[in-house]
Each structure stands twice: as C-alpha cells, then as structure tokens.
TORROZA-414631 format. One line per field, with one value per residue (C-alpha): residue number from 0; residue in three letters; x, y, z. Coordinates in pm, whole numbers. Each point is the difference from the previous one (the first is absolute). Layout:
<drentors>
seq NUM:...
type ALA:...
xx X:...
yy Y:...
zz Z:...
</drentors>
This chain:
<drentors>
seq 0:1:2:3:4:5:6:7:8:9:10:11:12:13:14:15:16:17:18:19:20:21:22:23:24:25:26:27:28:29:30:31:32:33:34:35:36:37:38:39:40:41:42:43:44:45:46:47:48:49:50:51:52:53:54:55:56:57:58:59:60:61:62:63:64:65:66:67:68:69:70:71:72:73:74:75:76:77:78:79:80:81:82:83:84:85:86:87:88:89:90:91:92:93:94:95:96:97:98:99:100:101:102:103:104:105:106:107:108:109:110:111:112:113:114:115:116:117:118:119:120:121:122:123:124:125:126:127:128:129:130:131:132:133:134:135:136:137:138:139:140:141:142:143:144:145:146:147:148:149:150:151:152:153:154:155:156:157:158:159:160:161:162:163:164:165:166:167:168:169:170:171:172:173:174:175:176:177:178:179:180:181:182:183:184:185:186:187:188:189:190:191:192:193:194:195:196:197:198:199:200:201:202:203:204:205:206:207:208:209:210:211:212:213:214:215:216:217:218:219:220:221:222:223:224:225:226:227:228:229:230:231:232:233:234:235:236:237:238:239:240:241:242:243:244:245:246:247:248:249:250:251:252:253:254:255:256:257:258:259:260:261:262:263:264:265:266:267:268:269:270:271:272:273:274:275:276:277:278:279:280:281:282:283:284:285:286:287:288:289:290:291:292:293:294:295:296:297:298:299:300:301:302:303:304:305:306:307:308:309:310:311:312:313:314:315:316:317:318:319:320:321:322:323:324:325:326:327:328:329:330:331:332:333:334:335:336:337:338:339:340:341:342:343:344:345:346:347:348:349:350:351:352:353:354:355:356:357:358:359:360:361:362:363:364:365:366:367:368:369:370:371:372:373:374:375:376:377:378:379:380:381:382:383:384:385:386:387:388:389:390:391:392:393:394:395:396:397:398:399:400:401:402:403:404:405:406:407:408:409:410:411:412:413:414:415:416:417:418:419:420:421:422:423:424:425:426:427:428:429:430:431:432:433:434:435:436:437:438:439:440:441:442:443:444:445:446:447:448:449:450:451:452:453:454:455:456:457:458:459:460:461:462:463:464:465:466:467:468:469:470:471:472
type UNK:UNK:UNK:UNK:UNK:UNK:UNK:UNK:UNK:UNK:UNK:UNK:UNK:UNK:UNK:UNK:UNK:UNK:UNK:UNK:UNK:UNK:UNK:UNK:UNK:UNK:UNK:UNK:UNK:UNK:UNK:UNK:UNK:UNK:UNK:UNK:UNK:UNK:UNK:UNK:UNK:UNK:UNK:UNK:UNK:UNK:UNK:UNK:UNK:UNK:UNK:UNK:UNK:UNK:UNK:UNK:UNK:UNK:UNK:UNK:UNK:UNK:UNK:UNK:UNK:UNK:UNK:UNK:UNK:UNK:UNK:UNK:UNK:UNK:UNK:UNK:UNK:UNK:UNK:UNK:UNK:UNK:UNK:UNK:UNK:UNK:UNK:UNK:UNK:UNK:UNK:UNK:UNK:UNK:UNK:UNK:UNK:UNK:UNK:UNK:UNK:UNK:UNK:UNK:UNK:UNK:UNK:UNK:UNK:UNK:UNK:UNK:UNK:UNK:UNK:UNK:UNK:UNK:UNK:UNK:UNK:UNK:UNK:UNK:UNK:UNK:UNK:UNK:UNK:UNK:UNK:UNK:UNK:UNK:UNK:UNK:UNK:UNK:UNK:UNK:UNK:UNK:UNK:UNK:UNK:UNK:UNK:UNK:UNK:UNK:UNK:UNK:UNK:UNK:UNK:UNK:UNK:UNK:UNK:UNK:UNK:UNK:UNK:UNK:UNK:UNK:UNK:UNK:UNK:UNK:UNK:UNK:UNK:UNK:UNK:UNK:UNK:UNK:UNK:UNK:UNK:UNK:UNK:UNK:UNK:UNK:UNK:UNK:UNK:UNK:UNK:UNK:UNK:UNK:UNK:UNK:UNK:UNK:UNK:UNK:UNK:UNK:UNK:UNK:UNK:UNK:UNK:UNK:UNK:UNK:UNK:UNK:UNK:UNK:UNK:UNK:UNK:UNK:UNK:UNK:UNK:UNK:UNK:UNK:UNK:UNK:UNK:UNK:UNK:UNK:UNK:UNK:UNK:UNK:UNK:UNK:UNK:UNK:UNK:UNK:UNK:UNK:UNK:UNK:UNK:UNK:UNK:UNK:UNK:UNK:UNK:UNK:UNK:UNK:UNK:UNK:UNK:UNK:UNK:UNK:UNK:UNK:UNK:UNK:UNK:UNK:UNK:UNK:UNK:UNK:UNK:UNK:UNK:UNK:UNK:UNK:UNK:UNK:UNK:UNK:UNK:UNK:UNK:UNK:UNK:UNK:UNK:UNK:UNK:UNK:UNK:UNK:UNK:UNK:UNK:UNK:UNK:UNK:UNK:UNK:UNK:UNK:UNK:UNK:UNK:UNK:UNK:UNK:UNK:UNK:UNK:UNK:UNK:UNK:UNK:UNK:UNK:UNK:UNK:UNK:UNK:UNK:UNK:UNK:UNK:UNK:UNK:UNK:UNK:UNK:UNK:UNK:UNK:UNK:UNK:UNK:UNK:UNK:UNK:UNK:UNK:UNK:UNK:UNK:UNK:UNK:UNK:UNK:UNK:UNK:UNK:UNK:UNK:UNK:UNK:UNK:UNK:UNK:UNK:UNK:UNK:UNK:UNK:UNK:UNK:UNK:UNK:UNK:UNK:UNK:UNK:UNK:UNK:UNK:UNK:UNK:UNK:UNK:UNK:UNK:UNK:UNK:UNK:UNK:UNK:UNK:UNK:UNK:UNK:UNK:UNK:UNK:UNK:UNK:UNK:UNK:UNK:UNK:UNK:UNK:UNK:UNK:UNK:UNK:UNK:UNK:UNK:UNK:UNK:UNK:UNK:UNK:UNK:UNK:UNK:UNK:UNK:UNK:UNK:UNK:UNK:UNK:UNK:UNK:UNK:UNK:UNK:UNK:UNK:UNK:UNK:UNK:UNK:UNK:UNK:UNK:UNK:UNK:UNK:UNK:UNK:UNK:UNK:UNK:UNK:UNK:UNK:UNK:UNK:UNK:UNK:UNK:UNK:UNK:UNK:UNK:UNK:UNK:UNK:UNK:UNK:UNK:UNK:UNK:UNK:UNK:UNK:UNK:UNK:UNK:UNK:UNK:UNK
xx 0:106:63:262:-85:-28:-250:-185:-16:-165:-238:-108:-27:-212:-198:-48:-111:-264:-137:-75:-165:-223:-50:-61:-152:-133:-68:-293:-297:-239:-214:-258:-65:418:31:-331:216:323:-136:-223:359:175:102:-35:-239:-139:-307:-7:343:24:309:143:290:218:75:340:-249:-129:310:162:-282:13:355:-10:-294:177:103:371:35:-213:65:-140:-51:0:-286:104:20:357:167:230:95:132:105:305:247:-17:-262:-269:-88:-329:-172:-111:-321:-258:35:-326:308:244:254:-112:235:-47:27:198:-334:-155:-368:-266:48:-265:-105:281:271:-147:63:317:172:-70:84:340:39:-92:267:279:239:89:-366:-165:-284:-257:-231:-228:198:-258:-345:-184:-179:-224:-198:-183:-28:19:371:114:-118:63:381:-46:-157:310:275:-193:-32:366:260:23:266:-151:-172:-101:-285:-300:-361:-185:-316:-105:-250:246:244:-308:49:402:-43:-174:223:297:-162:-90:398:120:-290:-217:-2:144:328:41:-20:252:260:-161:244:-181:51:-178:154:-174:149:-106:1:275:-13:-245:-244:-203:-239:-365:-15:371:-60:-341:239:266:-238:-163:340:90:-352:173:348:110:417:-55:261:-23:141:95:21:148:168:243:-92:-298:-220:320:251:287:295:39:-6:-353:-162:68:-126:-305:31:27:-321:-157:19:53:-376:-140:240:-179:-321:8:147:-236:-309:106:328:265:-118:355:124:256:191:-8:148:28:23:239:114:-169:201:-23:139:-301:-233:-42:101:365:-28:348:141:293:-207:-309:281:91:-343:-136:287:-64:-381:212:178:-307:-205:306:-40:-352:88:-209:85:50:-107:126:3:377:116:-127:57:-152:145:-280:230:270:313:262:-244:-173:281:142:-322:-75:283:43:-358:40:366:-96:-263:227:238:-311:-113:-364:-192:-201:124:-305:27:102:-110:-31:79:-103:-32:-229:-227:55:129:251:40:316:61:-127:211:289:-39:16:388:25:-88:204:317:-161:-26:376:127:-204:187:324:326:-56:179:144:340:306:248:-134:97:332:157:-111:132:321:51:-86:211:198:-252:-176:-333:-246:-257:57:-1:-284:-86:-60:-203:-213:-68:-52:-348:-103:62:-308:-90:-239:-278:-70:282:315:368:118:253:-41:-9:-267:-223:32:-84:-316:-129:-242:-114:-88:-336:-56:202:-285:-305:88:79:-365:-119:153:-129:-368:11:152:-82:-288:-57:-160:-353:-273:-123:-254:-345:178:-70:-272:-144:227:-220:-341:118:73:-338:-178:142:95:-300:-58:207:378:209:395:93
yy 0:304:202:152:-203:-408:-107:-259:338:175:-264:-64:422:-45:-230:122:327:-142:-206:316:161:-302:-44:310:203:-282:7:128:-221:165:-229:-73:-414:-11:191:-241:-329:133:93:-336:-158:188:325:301:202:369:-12:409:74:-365:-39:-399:-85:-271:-185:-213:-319:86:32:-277:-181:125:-24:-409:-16:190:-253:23:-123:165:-161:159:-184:-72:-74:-321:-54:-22:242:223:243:-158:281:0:-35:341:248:-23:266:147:257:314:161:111:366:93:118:-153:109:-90:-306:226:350:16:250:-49:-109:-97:-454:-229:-367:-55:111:-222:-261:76:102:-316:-195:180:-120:-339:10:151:-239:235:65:-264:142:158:297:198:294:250:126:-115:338:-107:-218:208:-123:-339:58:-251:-314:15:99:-368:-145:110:-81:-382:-21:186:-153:-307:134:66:310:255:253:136:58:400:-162:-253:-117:-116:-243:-296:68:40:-345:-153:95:-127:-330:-79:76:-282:-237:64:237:-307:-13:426:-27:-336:230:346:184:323:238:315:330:321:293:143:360:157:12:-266:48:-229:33:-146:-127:-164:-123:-195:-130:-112:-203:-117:-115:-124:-266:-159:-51:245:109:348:262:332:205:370:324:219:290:172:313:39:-344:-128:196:107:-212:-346:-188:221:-121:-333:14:135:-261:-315:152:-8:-379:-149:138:-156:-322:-46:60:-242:-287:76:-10:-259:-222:-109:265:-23:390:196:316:317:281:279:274:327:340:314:254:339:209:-153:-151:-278:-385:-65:-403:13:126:-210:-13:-194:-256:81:-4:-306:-217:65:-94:-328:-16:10:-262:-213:63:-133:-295:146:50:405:130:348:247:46:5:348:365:310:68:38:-156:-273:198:44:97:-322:-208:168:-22:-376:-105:165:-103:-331:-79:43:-206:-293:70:-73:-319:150:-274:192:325:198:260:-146:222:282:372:350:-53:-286:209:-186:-329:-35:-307:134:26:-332:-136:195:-123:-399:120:127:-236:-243:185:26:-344:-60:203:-151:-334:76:-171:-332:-237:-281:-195:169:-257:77:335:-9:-190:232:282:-152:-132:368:142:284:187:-268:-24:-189:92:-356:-204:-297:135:369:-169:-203:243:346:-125:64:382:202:66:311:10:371:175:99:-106:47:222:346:32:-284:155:292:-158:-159:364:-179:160:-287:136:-120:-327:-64:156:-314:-259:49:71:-335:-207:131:-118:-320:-156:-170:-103:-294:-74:-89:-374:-53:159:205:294:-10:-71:342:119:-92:166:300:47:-103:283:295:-87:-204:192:-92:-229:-93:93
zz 0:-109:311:238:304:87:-267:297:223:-306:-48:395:19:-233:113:326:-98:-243:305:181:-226:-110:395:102:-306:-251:-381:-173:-139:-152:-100:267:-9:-42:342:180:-106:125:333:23:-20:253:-150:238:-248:10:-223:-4:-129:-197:190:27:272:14:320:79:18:-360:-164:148:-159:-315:-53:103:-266:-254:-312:-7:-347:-270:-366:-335:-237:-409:-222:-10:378:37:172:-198:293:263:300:147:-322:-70:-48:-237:-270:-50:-223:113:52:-67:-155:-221:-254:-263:-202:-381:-158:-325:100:305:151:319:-43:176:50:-172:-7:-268:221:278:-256:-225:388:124:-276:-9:370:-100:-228:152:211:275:131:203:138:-247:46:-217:37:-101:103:-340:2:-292:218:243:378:-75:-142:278:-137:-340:103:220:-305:-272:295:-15:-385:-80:271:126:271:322:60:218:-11:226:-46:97:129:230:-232:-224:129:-49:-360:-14:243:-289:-256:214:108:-396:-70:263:-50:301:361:177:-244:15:332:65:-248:-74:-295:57:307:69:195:150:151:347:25:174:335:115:-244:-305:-210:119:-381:50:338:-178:-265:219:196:-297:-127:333:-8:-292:132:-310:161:61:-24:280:-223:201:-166:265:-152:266:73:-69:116:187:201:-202:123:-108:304:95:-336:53:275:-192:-264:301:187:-330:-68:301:82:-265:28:349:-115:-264:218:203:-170:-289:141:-231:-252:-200:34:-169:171:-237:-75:-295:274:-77:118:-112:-234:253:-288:-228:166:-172:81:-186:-80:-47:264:192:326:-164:-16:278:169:-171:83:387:-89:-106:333:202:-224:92:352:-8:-232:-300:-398:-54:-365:33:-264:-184:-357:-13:-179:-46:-327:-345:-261:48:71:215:284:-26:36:301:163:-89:145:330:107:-118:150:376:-91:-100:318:222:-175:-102:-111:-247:-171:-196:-259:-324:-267:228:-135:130:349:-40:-158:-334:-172:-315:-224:-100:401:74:-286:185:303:-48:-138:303:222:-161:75:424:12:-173:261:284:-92:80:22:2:226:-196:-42:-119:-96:-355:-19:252:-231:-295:188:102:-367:-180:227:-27:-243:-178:-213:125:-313:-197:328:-22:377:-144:-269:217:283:-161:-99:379:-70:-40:-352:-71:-256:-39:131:-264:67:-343:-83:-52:-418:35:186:-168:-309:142:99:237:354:275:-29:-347:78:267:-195:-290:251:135:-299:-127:289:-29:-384:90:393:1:387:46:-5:274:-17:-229:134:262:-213:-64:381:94:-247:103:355:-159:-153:313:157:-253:-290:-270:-243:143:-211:-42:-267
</drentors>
C-alpha cells in the first residue's frame, strides 16, 4: 500500500475509525421496508432520519457469513478469471458519450456502440471482464436491459453491468438464466455481476437500495462500488476518504450479510480527489491510484475481491496526456494486487469511451502485466557457462540459448520500434494505427453465438417487458 506509514497500521486505522462511525452515526436507508428488515434483524434503526447502525455483534456476523471466494464466470461455465494471479481487466462505464470510430467527434452513445464496444472487448486478449461501456441513449429508460441483452448476445467473456429499476432485474434474471440453461445453473456459476454506488457519505439511492436487494434474492455477486470524491463528499486527505470510501461499503457489506447470508460481495472503488483550481473530478490524477489501491488494502483486510477504478485519464484524444495518466492510476493498482481494475476504454474523465482508446489500452495492459512478471527464478548453469565462454566482450546474438529464450520478451502489436526513416515513411499517428485495428476487428470478429433458441427466449423477455416491437437485429 502506497503510504508513508506500516501498511497493517494503515489498514487497522482504518478500520477502526469506520467502526465508529457505523456504531455511533449509521448509514442512510432511505427506503422505508429496507430500514423495517434491518431493524427486525437487530440493527439499531431511526425511522425519522432513515438512519441504520451497526453493532460489533452484527458485523462480526456478517463478516463470518461473507463468501470469501467469489468466481465469475464464462459463457461456457468455465472460469476464465481466476483472482489472485493478477488483476483482471474490465471496461469502463457507463458515459451516455462516445468518441465516433469515423470522425474522431464526441456524440451522444447508441445501441450500436453497446454492440460494436462489446464486441471489440470480446475480441481483444487483454480484457477479461466485459461491459457495455455506454449508456445506449437511443433506448429511453429501459436502456439497461438491452445493454444486458447485447453484453449476452456479443461476448461470451464474463460480464458486468447493473439494472436502474427494481422492476427489472426479473427480466435481466430471465435473460441470464436462458444464457446458462436455467436459474439453478446461473446461480451454481453466475458469469454476470452487478455493482451500485452509495452516495458519499452514508448515503444510497431508495431505487439502488431496491435493486441491490433485488439482486441480492438471486445470489447475483454484487459490487459496492464508492464514489467519494475528496473534498467535496469525502474529506480531502487520503487517509480521511478512505475512511469515507470503507464506511461506505462496509455498511452495506453488513447489511447484506445480514439480511441475505453468503450473498458473494465485491469491495469497490472508483473514488478520486476534487480539482480545487477547477472544480471538477481529474480521473487521472496519481492519488485515484493512489486512493483506489488503499480501497484494495482494506478489501484485503476483510478477505473480499476489490474492483477499484484505475486505467484512467482525463485527456479527449489519445496523446501524451492519456498515457501518463493510464499508467500512474493503473500501476499502484498492480503494486496492491487489485483483483479487478475498471476503466478500459475510458477517456475524458469518464465522461466518455474511445474505440481507438479501448484498442489502446489492451497494448497497454499487456506491457503491466510483462512487467508484473518479473525476473524469473530459474537455473543458471545455462547461461554461466555462456558468460564465462563469451567472455571478455563476446556476442551472445547467434547463441542457441539467445535463440530459444528471447521469445519470452514482450512483443507489442500497436506500438512502433522501427527506426526512425521507417516511421517516417509510414506517416502514421498511433491514433490512426488504433482507429484501423478496431476498425479491422469490427469487420472481422465474429463472437460466438448463444445456443440455439437462447435468442430467441432473450427475446420473448424483452417484448414482455419493453413491447412487442423489440427485435435483435
């Protein structure tokens, strides 16, 4: 963890502080027959202010209950992700903009994008988690399910992805259920997880508090995702916001045990400081890393998987910017062993998603996890001897041994090493490298198809609950 004290004394600080507040203040739940259950199960409750505590009984409770291994996974029920070989990468989302494949303008995202985004994260090697990405504005309120309904027809990768209304996680239940060949086999080895963001401090939604319950009745792993933004809904040192971004999902962490044991739960964070000079939220700041990876710490400290928000820039074109920012909120990431690092695609602040990005950024992450492998341990006698017989200034370059074992060396796909005069000659920008790559894997990927029928049941749930008149097209 990335601070100047004893990581463990970090951690426990933390901890303890969060435990006060939850003890002696509470959480907010605004929703009234939320609040009745929690205080029919123990919960100190004020009914006037909507104000939940926790007690040291309750969250020893929940945190025996709590599922300490959480698996997502694949369409094909095998598990494609396992945690704790390295972190997992994840697409971004879900901005109501996109940055045209064509044009290189913002725009407002549609159904297509929900599609062609997701089938570029089925293609590309480096992602393993998908997401819609965008808001498919085109779709009116309902936008939620047909972004679940493309992420089911266009990926067969696991995938993660939340519904705006109560009222429809039956039908996004359906849908999944019809994918894995019945409730009982999502359930046994779901490969879709949901995530919902309290409000900074204490605070959610009465419509998200509904949908994580609703979630929660079908064992769906749900991620707490928290928001804080130091500063303004969190105090403006680090170590205050997290405690902010703790309080914020160990509340609901309790609550869920509580109510629903062994619900499988996932710590979150995308939290970050506020620009004072701007006042606006800089994604790409070094203390989102910074931030998120102690959101990592503290999941560890409970035994949880973190998905925390890294992988991020505020820059509008890929540049420079972008690539400075990407990788200093990604890298503390890697140092704290996050299980799950979101924002793949991400531009703007989060306020919009690039193909050529998201092309970008599966380069990228191959080069993190090359570097995350480091020296390897292995027997020298191979290479003392080469040494000791190329020496004083020998060539190693025709050795069978240099032959053999350069192939472990990183290779990139996008990024230029030639020589000056032949990239000159090209005259190509990386922008336009990544604009054809995507362009070239939307022409040619074809992910792979539901099982016969599955379709068309996703289909009949659909109409049930937006109108006769939807159809895949």
């Amino acid at each position: 963890m990335l601070v100047s004290h004893q990581p463990d004394t970090v951690v426990e600080l933390v901890h303890e502080k969060t435990v006060e507040i939850l003890s002696e203040v509470g959480f907010c739940v605004p929703e009234r027959d939320a609040l009745t259950r929690l205080g029919a199960a123990g919960f100190p409750v004020d009914h006037d202010s909507q104000m939940a505590r926790i007690t040291p009984e309750l969250l020893a409770a929940a945190l025996e209950r709590l599922p300490k291994d959480v698996r997502l996974y694949d369409r094909s029920r095998g598990s494609p992700a396992p945690f704790g070989r390295g972190p997992r990468f994840m697409g971004a989302g879900t901005p109501v903009n996109v940055f045209d494949l064509r044009t290189g303008k913002r725009r407002s995202a549609t159904r297509q994008d929900v599609r062609d985004l997701v089938t570029l994260q089925d293609a590309l090697p480096q992602v393993d988690i998908a997401r819609p990405t965008v808001t498919a504005t085109d779709q009116g309120e309902c936008s939620d399910l047909v972004e679940i309904a493309e992420l089911l027809r266009c990926t067969a990768k696991p995938v993660v992805h939340r519904t705006l209304s109560a009222r429809r996680v039956e039908a996004a239940v359906e849908m999944l259920a019809a994918v894995a060949g019945g409730e009982d086999a999502f359930r046994a080895r779901p490969s879709f997880a949901t995530l919902y963001c309290p409000i900074s401090p204490g605070y959610m939604t009465p419509e998200n508090v509904r949908c994580v319950l609703r979630w929660a009745e079908y064992g769906v792993p749900i991620t707490l995702l928290s928001m804080a933004m130091g500063g303004a809904s969190a105090p403006a040192t680090l170590l205050g916001e997290l405690v902010v971004i703790n309080a914020d999902v160990l509340a609901w962490v309790v609550a869920l045990q509580i109510l629903y044991p062994g619900t499988p739960v996932l710590y979150g964070s995308v939290s970050a400081v506020l620009d004072m000079r701007t006042g606006l939220l800089p994604l790409g700041a070094p203390e989102r890393g910074t931030i998120n990876a102690g959101a990592a710490a503290m999941a560890r400290r409970y035994g949880m998987l973190s998905m925390c928000g890294g992988l991020s820039s505020d820059a509008k074109e890929l540049d420079a910017q972008a690539g400075f920012e990407k990788a200093m909120t990604a890298v503390p990431l890697l140092l704290e062993g996050t299980d799950i690092i979101y924002g793949v695609g991400a531009t703007d602040a989060g306020s919009a998603i690039s193909y050529t990005q998201m092309v970008f950024d599966d380069e990228v992450i191959a080069g993190l996890r090359r570097v995350m492998e480091s020296i390897t341990l292995h027997d020298l006698d191979e290479e003392v001897a080469l040494i000791k017989a190329n020496t004083p200034r020998g060539n190693f370059l025709k050795a069978k041994h240099t032959r053999r074992a350069f192939r472990e060396h990183w290779q990139p796909n996008l990024l230029n090493r030639d020589a000056y005069d032949r990239w000159q000659a090209k005259g190509t920008t990386m922008e336009q490298v990544c604009r054809d790559r995507a362009r070239e894997i939307l022409a040619q990927h074809k992910p792979a198809p539901l099982p016969a029928g599955v379709e068309a049941e996703m289909e009949r749930v659909m109409r049930r609950h937006l109108g006769p008149d939807f159809a895949f097209e």
